[in-house]
C-alpha positions as semicolon CSV with decimal commas, in nm:
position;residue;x (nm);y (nm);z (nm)
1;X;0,609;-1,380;0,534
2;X;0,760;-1,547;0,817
3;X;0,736;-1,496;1,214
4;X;1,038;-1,264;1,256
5;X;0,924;-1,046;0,977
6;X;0,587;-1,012;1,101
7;X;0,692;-1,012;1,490
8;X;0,919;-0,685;1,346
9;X;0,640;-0,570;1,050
10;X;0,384;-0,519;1,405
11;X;0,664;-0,394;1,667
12;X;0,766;-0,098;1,422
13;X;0,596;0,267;1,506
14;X;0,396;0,201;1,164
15;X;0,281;-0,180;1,293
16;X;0,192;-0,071;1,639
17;X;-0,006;0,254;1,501
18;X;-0,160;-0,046;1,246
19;X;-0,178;-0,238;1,483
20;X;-0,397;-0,044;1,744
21;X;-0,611;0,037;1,460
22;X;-0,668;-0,296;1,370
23;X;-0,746;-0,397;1,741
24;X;-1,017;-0,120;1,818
25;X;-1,190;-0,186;1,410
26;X;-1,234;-0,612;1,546
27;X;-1,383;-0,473;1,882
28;X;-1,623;-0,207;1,725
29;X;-1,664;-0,488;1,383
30;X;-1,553;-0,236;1,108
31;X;-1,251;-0,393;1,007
32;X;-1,375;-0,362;0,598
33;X;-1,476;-0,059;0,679
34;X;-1,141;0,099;0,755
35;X;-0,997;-0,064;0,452
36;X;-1,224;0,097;0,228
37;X;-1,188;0,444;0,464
38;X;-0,759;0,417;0,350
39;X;-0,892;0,373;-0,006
40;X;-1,118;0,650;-0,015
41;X;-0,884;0,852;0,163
42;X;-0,621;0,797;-0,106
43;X;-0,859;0,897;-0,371
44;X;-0,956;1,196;-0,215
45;X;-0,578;1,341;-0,183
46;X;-0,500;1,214;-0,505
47;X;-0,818;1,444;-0,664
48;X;-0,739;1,692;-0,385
49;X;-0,340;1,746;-0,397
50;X;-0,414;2,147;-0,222
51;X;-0,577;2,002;0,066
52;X;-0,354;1,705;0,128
53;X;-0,076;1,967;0,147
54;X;-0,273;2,132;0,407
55;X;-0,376;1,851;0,601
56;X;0,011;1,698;0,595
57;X;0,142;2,038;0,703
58;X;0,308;2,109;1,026
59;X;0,283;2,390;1,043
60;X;-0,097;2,426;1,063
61;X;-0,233;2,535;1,356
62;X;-0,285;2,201;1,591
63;X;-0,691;2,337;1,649
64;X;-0,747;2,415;1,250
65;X;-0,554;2,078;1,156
66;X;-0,863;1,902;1,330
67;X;-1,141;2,074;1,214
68;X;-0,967;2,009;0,882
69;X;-0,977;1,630;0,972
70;X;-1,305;1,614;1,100
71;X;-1,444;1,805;0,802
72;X;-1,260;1,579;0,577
73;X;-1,375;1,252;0,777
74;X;-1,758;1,385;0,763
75;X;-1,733;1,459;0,357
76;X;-1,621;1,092;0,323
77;X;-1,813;0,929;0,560
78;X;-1,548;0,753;0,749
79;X;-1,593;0,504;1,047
80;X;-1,510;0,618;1,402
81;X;-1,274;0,451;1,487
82;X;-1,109;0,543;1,153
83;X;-1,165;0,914;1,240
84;X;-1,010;0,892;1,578
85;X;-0,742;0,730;1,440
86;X;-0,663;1,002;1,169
87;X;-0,695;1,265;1,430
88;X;-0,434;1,125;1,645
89;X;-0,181;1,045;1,371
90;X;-0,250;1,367;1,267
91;X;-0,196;1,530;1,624
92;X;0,091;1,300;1,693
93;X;0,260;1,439;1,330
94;X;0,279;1,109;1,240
95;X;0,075;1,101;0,886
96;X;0,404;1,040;0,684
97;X;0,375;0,720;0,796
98;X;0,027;0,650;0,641
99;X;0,087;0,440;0,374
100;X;0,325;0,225;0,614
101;X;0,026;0,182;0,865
102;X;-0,201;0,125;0,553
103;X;-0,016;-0,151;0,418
104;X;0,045;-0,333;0,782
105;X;-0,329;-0,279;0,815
106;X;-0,358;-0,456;0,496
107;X;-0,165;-0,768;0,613
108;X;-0,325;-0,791;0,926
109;X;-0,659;-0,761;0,756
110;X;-0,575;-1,065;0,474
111;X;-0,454;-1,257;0,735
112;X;-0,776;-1,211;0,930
113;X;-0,968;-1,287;0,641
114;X;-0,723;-1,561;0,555
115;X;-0,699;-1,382;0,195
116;X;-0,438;-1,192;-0,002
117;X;-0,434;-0,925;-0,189
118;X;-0,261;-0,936;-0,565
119;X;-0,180;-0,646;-0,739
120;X;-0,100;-0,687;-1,112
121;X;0,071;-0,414;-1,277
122;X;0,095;-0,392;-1,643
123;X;0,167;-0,099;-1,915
124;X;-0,115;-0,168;-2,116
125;X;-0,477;-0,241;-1,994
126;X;-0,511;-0,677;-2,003
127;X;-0,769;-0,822;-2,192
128;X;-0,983;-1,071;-1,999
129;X;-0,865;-1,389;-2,128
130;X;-0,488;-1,283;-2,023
131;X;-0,680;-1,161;-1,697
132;X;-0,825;-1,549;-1,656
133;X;-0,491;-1,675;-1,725
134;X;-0,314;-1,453;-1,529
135;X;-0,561;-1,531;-1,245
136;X;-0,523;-1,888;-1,271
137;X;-0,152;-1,879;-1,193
138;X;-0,211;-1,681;-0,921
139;X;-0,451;-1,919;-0,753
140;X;-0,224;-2,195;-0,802
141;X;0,046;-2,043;-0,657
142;X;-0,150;-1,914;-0,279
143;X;-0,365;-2,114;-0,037
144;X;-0,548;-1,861;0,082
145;X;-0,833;-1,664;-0,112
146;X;-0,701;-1,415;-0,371
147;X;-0,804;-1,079;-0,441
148;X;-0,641;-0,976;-0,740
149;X;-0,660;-0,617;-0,876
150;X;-0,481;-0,407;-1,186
151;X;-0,315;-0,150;-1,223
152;X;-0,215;0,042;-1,557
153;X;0,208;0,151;-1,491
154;X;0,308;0,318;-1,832
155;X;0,688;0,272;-1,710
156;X;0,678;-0,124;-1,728
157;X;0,711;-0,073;-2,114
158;X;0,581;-0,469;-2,176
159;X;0,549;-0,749;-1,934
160;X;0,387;-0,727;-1,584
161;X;0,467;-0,678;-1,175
162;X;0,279;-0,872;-0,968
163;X;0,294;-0,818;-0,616
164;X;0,140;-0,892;-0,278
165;X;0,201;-0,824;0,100
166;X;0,486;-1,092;0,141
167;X;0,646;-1,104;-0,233
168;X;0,711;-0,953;-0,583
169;X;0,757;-1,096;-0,909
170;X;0,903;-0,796;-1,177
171;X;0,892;-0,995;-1,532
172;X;0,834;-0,612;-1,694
173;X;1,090;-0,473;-1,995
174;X;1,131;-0,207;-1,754
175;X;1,305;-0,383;-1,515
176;X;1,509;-0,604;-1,731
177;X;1,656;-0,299;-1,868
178;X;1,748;-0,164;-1,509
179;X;1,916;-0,535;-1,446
180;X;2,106;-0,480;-1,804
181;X;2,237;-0,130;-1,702
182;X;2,348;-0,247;-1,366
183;X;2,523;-0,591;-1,572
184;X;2,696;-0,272;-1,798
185;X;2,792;-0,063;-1,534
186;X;2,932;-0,317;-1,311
187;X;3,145;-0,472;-1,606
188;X;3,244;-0,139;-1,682
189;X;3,368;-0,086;-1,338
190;X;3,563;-0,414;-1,364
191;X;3,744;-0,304;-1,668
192;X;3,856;0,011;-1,513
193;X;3,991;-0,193;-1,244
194;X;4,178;-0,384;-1,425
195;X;4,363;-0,105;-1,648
């Protein structure tokens, strides 16, 4: 990622939300602590879909909306900092843009950590030696340290996604069927111009 995009990644309302965040987690040291906070968070709306939809609701009362929060934030055990921060998102009716702040989070975190995450997508679970292959690329092609995690996407078909903060790589069937479609389509359109 280069200057410009990061200089407009941190000046966005998602990057200066992250970016606040970021700055009061170094001061108080719990900086992996709010990363794994945003993890358990998503787990918990993902196995609690009813009380996301409260929690994300505007029109909840602004008093009950916090309790909510708080009771949430004691149940998982998150940071302060992390638990101010939800309650003011929250307050502010910002929390649609919490996987935006999560992900600038996430940059600013690898870069402070001078690491990067890798996620590798795939249809079918990988078997470890693919896994150590895989992995080997990967370290070739980054200075920093890698973190590389999977992910199971039944809609690849075959073939993988691998992705990080600054780039993507899409070598699945999936999207090589998308790029044939668009080819069709767009020399379809071509021959209807030209009758």
């Amino acid at each position: 990622m280069n200057i410009n995009s990061l200089k407009v990644l941190f000046t966005s309302l998602q990057g200066r939300y992250a970016k606040a965040l970021f700055a009061e987690g170094k001061k108080a040291s719990c900086l992996d602590e709010i990363s794994d906070d945003f993890s358990r968070l998503d787990v918990f709306f993902k196995n609690n879909p009813s009380i996301k939809k409260i929690l994300t609701s505007s029109s909840i009362n602004p008093k009950e909306l916090d309790a909510g929060w708080i009771a949430v934030s004691n149940h998982l055990s998150f940071c302060p900092i992390f638990v101010n921060f939800i309650r003011q998102i929250a307050k502010n009716k910002r929390f649609e843009l919490i996987n935006k702040i999560k992900y600038v989070y996430n940059v600013a975190f690898a870069k402070h950590k001078n690491s990067r995450n890798v996620v590798v997508s795939s249809a079918v679970e990988l078997l470890p030696e693919q896994k150590k292959r895989i992995e080997a690329l990967i370290l070739k092609a980054f200075k920093e340290k890698v973190i590389v995690k999977y992910k199971i996407n039944e809609k690849l078909i075959a073939g993988l996604k691998i992705s990080s903060e600054e780039m993507a790589v899409d070598a699945s069937t999936f999207s090589q069927v998308k790029q044939l479609s668009q080819f069709f389509k767009n020399l379809k359109m071509e021959v209807e111009d030209e009758n």
